[in-house]
PDB file with one MODEL, atoms N, CA, C and O in Angstrom:
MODEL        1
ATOM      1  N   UNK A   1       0.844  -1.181   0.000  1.00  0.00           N
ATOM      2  CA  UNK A   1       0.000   0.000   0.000  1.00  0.00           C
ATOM      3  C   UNK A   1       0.889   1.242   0.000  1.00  0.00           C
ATOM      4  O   UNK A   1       1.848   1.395   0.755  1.00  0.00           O
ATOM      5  N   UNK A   2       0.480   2.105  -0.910  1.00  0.00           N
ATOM      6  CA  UNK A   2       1.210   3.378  -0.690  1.00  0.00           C
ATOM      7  C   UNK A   2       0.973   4.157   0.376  1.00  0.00           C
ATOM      8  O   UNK A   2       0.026   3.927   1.128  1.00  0.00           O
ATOM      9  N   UNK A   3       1.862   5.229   0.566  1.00  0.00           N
ATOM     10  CA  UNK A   3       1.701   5.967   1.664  1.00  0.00           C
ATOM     11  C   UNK A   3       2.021   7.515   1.022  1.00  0.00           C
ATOM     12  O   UNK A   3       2.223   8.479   1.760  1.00  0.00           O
ATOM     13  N   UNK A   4       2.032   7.584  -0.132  1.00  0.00           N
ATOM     14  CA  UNK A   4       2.610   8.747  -0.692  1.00  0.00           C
ATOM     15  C   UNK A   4       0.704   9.756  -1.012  1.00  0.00           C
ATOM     16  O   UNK A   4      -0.374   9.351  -1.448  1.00  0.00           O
ATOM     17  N   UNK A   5       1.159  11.045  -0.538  1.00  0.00           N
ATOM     18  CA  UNK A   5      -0.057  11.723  -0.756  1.00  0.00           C
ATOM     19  C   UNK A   5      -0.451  12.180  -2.207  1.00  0.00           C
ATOM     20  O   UNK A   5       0.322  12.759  -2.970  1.00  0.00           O
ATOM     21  N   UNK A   6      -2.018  11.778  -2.547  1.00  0.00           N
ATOM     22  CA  UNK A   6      -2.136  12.383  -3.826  1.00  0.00           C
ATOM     23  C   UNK A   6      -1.815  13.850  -4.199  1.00  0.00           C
ATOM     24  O   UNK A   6      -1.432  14.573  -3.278  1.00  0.00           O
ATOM     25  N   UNK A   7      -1.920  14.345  -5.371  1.00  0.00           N
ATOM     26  CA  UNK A   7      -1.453  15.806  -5.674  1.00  0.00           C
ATOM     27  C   UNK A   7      -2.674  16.405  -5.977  1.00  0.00           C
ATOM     28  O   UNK A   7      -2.973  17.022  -7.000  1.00  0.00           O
ATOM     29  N   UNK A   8      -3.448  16.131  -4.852  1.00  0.00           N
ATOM     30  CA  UNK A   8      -5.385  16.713  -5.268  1.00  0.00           C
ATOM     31  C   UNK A   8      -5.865  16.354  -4.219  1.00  0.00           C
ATOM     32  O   UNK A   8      -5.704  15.294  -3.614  1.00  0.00           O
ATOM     33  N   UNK A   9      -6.876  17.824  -3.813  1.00  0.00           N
ATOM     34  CA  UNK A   9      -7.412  17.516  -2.239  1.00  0.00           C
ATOM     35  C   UNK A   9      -9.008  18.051  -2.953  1.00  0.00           C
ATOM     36  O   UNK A   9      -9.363  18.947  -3.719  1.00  0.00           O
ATOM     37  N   UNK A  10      -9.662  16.951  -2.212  1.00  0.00           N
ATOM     38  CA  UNK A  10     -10.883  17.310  -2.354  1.00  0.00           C
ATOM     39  C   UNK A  10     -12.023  17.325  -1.232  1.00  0.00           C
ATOM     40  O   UNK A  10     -11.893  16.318  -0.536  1.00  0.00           O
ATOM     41  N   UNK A  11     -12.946  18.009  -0.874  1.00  0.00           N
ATOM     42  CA  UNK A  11     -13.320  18.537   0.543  1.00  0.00           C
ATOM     43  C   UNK A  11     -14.891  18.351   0.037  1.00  0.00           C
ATOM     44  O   UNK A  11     -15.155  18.677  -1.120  1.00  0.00           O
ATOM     45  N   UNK A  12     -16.038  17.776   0.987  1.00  0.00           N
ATOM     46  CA  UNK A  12     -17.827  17.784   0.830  1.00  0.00           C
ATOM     47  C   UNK A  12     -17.690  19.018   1.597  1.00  0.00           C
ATOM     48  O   UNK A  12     -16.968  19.070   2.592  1.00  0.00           O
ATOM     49  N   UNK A  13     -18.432  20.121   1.118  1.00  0.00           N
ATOM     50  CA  UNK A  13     -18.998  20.971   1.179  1.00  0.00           C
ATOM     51  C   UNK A  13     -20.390  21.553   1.725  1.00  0.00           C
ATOM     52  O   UNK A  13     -20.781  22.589   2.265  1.00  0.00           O
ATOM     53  N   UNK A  14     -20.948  20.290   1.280  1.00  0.00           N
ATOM     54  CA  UNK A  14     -22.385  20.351   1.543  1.00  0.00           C
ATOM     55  C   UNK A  14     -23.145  20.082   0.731  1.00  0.00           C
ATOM     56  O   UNK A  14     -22.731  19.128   0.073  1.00  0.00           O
ATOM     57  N   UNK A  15     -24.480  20.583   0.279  1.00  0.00           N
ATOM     58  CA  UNK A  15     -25.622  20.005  -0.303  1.00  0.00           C
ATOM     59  C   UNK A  15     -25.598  21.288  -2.084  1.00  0.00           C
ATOM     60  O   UNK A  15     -25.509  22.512  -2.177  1.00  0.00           O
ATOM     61  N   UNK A  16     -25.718  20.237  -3.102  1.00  0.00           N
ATOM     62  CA  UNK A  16     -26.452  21.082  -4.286  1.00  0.00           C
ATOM     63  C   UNK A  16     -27.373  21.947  -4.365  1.00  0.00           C
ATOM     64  O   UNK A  16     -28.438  21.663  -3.817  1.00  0.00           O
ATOM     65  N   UNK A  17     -27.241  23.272  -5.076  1.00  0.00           N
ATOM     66  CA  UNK A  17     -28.726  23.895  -4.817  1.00  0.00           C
ATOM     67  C   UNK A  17     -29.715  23.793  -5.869  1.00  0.00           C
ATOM     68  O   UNK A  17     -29.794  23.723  -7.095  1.00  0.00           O
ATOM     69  N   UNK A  18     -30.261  23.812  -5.075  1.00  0.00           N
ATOM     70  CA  UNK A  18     -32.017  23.541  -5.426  1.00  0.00           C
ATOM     71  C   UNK A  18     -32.258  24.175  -6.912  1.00  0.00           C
ATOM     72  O   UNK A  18     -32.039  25.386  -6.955  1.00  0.00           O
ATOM     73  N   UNK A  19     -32.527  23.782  -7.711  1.00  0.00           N
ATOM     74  CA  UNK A  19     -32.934  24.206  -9.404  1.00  0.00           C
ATOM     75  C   UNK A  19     -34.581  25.297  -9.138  1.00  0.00           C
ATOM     76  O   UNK A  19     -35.589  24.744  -8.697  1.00  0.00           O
ATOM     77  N   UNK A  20     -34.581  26.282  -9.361  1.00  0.00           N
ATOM     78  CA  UNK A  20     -35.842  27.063  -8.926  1.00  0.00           C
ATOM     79  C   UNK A  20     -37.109  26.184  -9.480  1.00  0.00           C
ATOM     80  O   UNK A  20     -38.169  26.468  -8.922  1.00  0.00           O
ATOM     81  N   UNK A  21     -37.164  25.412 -10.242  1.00  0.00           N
ATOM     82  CA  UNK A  21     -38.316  24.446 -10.551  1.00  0.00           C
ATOM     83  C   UNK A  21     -38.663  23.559  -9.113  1.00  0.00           C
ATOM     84  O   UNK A  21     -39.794  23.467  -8.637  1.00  0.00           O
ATOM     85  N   UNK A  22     -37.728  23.082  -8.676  1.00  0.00           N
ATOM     86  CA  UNK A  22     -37.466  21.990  -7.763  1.00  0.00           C
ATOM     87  C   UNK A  22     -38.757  22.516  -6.525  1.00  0.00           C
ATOM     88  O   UNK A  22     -39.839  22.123  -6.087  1.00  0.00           O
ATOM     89  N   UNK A  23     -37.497  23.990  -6.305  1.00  0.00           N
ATOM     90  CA  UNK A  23     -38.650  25.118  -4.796  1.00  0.00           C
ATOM     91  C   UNK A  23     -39.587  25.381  -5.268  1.00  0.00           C
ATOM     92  O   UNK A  23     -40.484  25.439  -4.427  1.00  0.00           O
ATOM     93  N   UNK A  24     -40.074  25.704  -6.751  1.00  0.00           N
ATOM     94  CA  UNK A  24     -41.352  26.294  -6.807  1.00  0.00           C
ATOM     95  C   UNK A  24     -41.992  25.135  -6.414  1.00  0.00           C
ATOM     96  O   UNK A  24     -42.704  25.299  -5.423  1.00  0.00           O
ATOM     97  N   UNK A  25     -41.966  23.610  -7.032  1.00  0.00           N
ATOM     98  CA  UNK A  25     -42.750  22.594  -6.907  1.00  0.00           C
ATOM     99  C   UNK A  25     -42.822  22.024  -4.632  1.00  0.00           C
ATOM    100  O   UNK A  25     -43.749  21.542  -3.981  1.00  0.00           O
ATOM    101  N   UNK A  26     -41.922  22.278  -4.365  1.00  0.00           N
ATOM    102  CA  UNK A  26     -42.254  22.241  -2.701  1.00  0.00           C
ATOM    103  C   UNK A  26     -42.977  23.120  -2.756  1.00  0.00           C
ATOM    104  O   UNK A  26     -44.108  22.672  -2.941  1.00  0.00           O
ATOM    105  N   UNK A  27     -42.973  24.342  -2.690  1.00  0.00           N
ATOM    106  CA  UNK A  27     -43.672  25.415  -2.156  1.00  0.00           C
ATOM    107  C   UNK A  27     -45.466  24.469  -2.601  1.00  0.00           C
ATOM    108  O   UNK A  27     -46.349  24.138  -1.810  1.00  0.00           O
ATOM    109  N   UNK A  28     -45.416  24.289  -4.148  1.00  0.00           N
ATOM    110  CA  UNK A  28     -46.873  24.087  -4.108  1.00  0.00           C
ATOM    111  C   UNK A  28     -47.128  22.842  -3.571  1.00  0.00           C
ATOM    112  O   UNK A  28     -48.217  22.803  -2.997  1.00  0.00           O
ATOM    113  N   UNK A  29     -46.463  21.745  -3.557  1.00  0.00           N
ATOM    114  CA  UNK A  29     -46.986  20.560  -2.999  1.00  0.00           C
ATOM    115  C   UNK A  29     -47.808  20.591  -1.571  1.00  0.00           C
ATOM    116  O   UNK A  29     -48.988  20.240  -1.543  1.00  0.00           O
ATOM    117  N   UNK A  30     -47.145  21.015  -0.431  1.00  0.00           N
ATOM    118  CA  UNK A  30     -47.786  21.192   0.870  1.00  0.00           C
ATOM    119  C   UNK A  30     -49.048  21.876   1.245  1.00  0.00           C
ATOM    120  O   UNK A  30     -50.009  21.471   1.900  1.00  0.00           O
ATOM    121  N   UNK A  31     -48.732  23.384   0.480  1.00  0.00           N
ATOM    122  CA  UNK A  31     -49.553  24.308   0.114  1.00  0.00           C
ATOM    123  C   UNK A  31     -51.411  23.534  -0.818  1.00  0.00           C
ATOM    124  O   UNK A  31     -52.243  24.318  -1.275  1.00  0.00           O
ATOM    125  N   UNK A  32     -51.532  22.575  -0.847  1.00  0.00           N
ATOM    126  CA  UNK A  32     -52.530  22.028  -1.867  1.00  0.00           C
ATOM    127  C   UNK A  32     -52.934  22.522  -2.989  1.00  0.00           C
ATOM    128  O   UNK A  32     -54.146  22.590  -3.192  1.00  0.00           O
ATOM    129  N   UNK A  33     -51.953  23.000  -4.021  1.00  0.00           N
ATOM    130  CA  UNK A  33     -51.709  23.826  -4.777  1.00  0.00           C
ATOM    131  C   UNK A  33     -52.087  23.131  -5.987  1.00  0.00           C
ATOM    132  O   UNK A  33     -51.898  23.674  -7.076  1.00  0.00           O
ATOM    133  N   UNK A  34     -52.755  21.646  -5.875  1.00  0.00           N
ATOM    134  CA  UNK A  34     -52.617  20.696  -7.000  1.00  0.00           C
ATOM    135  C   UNK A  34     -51.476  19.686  -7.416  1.00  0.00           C
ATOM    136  O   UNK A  34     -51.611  18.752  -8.207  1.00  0.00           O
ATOM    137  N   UNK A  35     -50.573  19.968  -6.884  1.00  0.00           N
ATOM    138  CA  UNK A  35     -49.253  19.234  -6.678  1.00  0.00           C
ATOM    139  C   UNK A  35     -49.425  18.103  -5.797  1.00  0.00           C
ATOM    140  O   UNK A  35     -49.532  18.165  -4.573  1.00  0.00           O
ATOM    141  N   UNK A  36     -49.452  16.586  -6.848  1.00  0.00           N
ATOM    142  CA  UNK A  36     -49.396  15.347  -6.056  1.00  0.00           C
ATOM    143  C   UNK A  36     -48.186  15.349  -4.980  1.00  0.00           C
ATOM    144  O   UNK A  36     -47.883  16.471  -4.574  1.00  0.00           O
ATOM    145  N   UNK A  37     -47.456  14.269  -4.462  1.00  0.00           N
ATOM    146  CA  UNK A  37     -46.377  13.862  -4.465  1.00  0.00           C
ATOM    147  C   UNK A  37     -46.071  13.203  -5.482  1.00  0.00           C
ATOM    148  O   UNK A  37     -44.895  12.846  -5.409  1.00  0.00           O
ATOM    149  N   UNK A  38     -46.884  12.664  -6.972  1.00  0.00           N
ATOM    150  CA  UNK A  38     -46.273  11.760  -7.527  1.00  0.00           C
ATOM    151  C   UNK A  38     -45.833  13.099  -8.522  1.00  0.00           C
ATOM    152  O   UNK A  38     -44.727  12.980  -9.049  1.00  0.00           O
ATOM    153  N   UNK A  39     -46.492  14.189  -8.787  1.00  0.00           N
ATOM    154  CA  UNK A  39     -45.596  15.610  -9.117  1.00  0.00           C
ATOM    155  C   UNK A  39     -44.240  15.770  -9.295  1.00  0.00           C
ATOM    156  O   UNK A  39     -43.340  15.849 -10.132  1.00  0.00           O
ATOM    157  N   UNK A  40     -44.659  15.786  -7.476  1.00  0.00           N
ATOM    158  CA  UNK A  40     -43.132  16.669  -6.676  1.00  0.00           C
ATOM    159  C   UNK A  40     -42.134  15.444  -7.542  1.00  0.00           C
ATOM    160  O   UNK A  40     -41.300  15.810  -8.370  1.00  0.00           O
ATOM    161  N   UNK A  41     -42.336  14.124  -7.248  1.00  0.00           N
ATOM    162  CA  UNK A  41     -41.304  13.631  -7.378  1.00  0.00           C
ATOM    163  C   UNK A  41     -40.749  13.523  -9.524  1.00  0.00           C
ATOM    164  O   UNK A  41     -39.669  13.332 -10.081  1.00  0.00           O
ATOM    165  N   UNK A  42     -41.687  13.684  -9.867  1.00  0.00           N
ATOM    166  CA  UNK A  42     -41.807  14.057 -11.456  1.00  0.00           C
ATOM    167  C   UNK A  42     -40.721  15.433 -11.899  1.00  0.00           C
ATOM    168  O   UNK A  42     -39.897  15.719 -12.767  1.00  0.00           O
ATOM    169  N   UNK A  43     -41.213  15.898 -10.933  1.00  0.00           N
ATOM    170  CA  UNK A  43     -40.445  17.652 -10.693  1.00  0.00           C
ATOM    171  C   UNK A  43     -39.246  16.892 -10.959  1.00  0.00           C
ATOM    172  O   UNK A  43     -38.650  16.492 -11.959  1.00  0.00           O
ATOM    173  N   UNK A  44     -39.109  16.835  -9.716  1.00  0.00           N
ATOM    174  CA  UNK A  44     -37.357  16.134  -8.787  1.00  0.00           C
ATOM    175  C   UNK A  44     -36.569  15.120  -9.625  1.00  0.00           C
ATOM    176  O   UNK A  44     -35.342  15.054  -9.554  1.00  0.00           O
ATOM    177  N   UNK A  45     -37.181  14.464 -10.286  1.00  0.00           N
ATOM    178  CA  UNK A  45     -36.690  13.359 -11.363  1.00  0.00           C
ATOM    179  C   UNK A  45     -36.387  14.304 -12.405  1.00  0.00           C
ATOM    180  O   UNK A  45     -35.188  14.567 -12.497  1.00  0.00           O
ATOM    181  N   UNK A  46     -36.951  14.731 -12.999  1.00  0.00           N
ATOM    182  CA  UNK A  46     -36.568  15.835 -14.257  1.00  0.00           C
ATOM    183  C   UNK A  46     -35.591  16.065 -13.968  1.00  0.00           C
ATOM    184  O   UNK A  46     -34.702  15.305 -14.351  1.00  0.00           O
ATOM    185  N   UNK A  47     -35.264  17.165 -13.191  1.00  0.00           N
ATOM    186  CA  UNK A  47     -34.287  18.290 -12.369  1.00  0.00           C
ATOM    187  C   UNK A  47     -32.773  18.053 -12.099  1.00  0.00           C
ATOM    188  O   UNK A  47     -31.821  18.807 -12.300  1.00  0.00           O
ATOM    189  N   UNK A  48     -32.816  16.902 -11.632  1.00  0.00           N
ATOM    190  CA  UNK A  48     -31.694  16.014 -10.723  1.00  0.00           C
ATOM    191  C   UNK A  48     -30.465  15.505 -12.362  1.00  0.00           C
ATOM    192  O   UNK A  48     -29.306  15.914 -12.432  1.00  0.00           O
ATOM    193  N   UNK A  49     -30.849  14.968 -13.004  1.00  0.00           N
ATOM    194  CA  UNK A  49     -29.823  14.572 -14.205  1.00  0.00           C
ATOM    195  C   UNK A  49     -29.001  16.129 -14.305  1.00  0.00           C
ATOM    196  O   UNK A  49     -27.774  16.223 -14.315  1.00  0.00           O
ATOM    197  N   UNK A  50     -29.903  17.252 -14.372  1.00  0.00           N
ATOM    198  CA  UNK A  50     -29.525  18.318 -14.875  1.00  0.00           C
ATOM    199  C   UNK A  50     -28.262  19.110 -14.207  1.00  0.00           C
ATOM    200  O   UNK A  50     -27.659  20.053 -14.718  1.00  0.00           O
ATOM    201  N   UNK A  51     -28.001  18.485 -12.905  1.00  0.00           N
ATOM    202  CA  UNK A  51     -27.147  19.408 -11.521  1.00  0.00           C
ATOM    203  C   UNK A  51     -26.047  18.066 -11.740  1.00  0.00           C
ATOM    204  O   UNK A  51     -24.888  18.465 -11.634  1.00  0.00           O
ATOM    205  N   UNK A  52     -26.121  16.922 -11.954  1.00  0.00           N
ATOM    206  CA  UNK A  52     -25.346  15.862 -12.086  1.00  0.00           C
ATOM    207  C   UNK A  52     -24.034  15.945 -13.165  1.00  0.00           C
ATOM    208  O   UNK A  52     -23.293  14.973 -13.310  1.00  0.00           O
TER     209      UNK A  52
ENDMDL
END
């Protein structure tokens, strides 16, 4: 096993942000805005390839 350090540091940060489609579709889901959950998650499936 090596012991020698790579020449690249990489650090998690935290969380992706949210695509404004993504929040508009929370905002209406809870709200009974007409927004299933099978929606939200329609939303969220779209969205997600796109930040990837």
């Amino acid at each position: 096993m090596s012991t020698l350090k790579p020449p690249f540091r990489a650090d998690h940060v935290g969380s992706l942000l949210r695509p404004q489609a993504i929040t508009a579709a929370r905002k209406k889901h809870p709200e009974g805005d007409g927004l299933s959950p099978a929606g939200l998650k329609t939303v969220e499936d779209a969205e997600i390839p796109a930040l990837i």
